[in-house]
Every structure is written in structure tokens, then in C-alpha cells.
N, CA and C atoms as a LAMMPS dump frame, in Angstrom:
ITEM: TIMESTEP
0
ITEM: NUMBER OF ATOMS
237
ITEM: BOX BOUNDS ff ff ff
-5.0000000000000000e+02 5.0000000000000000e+02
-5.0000000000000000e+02 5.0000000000000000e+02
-5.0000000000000000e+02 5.0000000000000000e+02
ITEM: ATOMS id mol type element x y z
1 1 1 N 145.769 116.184 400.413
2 1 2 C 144.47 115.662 400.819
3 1 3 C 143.361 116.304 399.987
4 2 1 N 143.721 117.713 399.99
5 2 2 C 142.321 118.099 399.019
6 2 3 C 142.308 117.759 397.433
7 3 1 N 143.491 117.656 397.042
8 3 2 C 143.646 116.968 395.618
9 3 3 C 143.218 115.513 395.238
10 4 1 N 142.89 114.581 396.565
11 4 2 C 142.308 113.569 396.809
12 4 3 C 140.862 113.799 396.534
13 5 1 N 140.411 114.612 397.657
14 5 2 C 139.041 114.974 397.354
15 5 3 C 138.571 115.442 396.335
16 6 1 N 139.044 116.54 395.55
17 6 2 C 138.874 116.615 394.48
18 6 3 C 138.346 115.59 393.336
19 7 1 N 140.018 114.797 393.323
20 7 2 C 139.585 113.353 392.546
21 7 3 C 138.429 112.564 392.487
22 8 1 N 138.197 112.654 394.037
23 8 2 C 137.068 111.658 394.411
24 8 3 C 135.935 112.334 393.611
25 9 1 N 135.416 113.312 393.824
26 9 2 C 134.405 114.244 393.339
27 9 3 C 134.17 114.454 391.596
28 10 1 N 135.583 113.883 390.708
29 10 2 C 135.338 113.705 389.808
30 10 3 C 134.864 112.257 389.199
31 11 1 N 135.769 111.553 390.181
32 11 2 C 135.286 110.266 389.786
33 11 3 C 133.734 109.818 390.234
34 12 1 N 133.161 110.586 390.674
35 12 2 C 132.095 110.855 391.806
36 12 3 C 130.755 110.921 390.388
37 13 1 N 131.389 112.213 389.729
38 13 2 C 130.518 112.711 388.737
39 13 3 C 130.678 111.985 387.675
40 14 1 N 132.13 111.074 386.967
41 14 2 C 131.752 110.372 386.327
42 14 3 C 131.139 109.097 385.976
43 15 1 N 131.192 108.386 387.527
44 15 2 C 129.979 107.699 387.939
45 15 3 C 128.457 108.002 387.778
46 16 1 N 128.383 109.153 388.273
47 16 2 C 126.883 109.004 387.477
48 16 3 C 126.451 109.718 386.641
49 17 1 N 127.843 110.121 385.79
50 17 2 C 127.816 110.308 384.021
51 17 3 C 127.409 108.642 383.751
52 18 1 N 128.03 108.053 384.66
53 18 2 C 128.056 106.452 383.736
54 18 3 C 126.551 106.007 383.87
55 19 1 N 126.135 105.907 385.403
56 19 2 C 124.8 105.857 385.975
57 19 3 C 123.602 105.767 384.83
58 20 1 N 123.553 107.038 384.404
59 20 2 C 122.946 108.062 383.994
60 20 3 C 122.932 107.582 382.408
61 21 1 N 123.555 107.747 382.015
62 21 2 C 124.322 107.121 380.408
63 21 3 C 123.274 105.357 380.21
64 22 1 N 123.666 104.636 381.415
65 22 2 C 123.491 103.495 381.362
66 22 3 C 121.475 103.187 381.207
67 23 1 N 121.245 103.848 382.076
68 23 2 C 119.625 104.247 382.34
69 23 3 C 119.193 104.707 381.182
70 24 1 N 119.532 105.441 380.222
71 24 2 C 119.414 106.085 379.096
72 24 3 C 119.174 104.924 377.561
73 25 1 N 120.288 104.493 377.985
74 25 2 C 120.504 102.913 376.742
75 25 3 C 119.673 102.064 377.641
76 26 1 N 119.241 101.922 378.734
77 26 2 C 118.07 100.734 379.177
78 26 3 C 116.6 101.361 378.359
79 27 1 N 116.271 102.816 378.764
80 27 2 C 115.526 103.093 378.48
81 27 3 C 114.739 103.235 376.551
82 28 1 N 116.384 103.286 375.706
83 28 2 C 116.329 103.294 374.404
84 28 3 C 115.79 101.456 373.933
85 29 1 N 116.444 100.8 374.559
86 29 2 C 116.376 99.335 374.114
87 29 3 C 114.938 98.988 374.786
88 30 1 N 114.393 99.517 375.479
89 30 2 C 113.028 98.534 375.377
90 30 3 C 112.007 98.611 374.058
91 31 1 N 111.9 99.762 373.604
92 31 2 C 111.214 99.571 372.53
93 31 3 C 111.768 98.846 371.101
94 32 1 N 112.993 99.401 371.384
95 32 2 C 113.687 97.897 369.994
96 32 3 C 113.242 96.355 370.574
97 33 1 N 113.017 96.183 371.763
98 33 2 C 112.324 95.319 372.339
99 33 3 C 110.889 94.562 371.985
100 34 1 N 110.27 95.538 372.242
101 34 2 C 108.998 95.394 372.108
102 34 3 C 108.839 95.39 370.711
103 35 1 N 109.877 96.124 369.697
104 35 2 C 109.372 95.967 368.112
105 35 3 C 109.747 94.752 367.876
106 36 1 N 110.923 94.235 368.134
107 36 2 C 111.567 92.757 367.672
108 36 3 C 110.449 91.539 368.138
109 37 1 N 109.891 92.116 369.173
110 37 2 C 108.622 90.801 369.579
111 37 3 C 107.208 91.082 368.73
112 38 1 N 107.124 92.111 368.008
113 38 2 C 106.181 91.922 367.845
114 38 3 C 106.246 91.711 366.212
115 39 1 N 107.272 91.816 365.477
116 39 2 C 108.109 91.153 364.029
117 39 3 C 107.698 90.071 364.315
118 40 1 N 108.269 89.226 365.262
119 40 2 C 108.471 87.911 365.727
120 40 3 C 107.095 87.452 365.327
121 41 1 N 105.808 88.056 366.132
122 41 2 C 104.618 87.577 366.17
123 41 3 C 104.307 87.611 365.054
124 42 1 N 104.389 88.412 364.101
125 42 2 C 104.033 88.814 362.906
126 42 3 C 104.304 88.034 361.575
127 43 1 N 106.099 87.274 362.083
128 43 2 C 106.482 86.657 361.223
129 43 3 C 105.847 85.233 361.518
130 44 1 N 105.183 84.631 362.596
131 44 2 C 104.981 83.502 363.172
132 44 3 C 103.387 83.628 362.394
133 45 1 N 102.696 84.517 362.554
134 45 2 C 101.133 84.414 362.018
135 45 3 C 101.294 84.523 360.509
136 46 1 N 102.777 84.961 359.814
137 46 2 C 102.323 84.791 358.441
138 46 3 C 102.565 83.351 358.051
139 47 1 N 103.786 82.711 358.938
140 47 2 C 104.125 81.493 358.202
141 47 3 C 103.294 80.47 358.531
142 48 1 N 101.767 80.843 359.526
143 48 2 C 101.301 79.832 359.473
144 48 3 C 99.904 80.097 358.321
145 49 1 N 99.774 81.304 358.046
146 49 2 C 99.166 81.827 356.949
147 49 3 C 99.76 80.895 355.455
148 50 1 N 100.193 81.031 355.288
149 50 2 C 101.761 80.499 354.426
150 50 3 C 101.543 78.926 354.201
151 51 1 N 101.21 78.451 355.527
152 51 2 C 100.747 77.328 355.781
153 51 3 C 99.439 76.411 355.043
154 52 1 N 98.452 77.362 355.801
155 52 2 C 97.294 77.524 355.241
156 52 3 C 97.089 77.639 354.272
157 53 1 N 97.538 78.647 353.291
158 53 2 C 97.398 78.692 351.958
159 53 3 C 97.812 77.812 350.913
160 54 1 N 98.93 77.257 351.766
161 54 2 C 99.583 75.968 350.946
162 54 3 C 98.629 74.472 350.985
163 55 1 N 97.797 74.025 352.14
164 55 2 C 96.867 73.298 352.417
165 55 3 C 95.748 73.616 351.06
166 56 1 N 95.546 74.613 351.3
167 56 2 C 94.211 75.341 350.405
168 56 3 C 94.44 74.786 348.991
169 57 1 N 95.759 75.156 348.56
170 57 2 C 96.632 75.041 346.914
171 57 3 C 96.31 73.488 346.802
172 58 1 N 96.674 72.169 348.039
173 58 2 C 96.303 71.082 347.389
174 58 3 C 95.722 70.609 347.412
175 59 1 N 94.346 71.251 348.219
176 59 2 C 93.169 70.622 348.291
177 59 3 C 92.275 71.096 346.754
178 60 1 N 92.493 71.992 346.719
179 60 2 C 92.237 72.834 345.383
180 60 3 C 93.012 71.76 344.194
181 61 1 N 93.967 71.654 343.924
182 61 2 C 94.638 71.046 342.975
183 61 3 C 93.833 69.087 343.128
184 62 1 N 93.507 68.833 344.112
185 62 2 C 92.726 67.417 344.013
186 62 3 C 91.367 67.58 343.688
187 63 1 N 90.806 68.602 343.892
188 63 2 C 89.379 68.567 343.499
189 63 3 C 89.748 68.939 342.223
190 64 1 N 90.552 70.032 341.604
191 64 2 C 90.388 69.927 340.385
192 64 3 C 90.89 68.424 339.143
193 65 1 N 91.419 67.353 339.672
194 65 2 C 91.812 66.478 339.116
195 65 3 C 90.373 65.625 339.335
196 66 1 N 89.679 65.727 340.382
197 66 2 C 88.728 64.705 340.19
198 66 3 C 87.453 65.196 339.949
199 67 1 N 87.181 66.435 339.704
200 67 2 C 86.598 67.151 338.792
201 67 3 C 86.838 66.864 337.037
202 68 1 N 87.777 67.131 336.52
203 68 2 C 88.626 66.566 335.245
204 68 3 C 88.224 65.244 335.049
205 69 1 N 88.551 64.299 336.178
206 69 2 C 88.049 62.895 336.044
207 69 3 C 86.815 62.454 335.927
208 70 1 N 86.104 63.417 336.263
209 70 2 C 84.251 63.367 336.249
210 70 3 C 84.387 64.349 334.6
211 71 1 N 84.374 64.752 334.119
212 71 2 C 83.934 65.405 333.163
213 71 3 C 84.581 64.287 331.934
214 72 1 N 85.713 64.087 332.182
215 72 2 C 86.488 63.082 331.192
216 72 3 C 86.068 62.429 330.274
217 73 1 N 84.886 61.614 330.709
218 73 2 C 84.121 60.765 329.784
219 73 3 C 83.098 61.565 328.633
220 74 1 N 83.177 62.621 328.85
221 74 2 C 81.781 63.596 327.756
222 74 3 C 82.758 64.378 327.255
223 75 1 N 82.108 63.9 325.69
224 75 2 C 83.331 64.557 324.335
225 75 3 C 82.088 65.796 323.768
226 76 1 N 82.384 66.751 323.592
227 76 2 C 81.675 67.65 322.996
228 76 3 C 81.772 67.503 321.523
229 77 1 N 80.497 67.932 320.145
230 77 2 C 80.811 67.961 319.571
231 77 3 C 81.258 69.091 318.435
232 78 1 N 81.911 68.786 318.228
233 78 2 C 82.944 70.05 317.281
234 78 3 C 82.309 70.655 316.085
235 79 1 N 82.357 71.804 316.273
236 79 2 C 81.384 72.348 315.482
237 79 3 C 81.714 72.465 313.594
């Protein structure tokens, strides 16, 4: 009987070795948490940056064609 108890008392303690252990890795993973969300955000505001800049490139690239098209007609003369 007391070799029972015993047992119990170890399995007792390695329960909340486990407990304990487990609380530990909850407590490690929230901030890998909180970094992975905020990558996330980070990667979401560049690609609409990304976005934007790409808008910019062809609005830019049409004014400069119809800019070109306005100047087109006047030949300078060569010196």
C-alpha cells in the first residue's frame, strides 16, 4: 500500500512537472504571437503601398506620353 502511495505522489509531481511545463510554452508562444500578427500587418500595408506605387508608375508613364505628344510637333533648330 505505501509503495502505491508513493507512486501516486510521483505521478502526482509529474503532473505538475507537466502542468507547469505546459503554462510555460503557453506563456513563450504568445509573443511569437503577437510578432507573427504584427509581420502580417506590416506585410499587408506594404503590399498595398506596392500597390500604390504601381498606380503612381502608370499614371506617371501616361502623362509622360501625352506630354511627348504635346511637344511632338516643335522641331528645334540644330545648331
Amino acid at each position: 500500500m505505501r509503495d502505491i502511495i508513493v507512486a501516486l505522489g510521483r505521478v502526482a509531481d509529474i503532473m505538475r512537472g507537466i502542468r507547469s511545463a505546459s503554462e510555460e510554452q503557453t506563456i513563450g508562444i504568445e509573443p511569437v504571437n503577437v510578432a507573427i500578427a504584427q509581420m502580417d500587418q506590416v506585410a499587408q500595408k506594404n503590399a498595398a503601398l506596392v500597390e500604390q506605387a504601381a498606380a503612381a508608375a502608370a499614371a506617371l508613364e501616361t502623362q509622360a506620353a501625352q506630354m511627348n505628344a504635346a511637344v511632338a510637333p516643335f522641331k528645334l533648330a540644330e545648331a
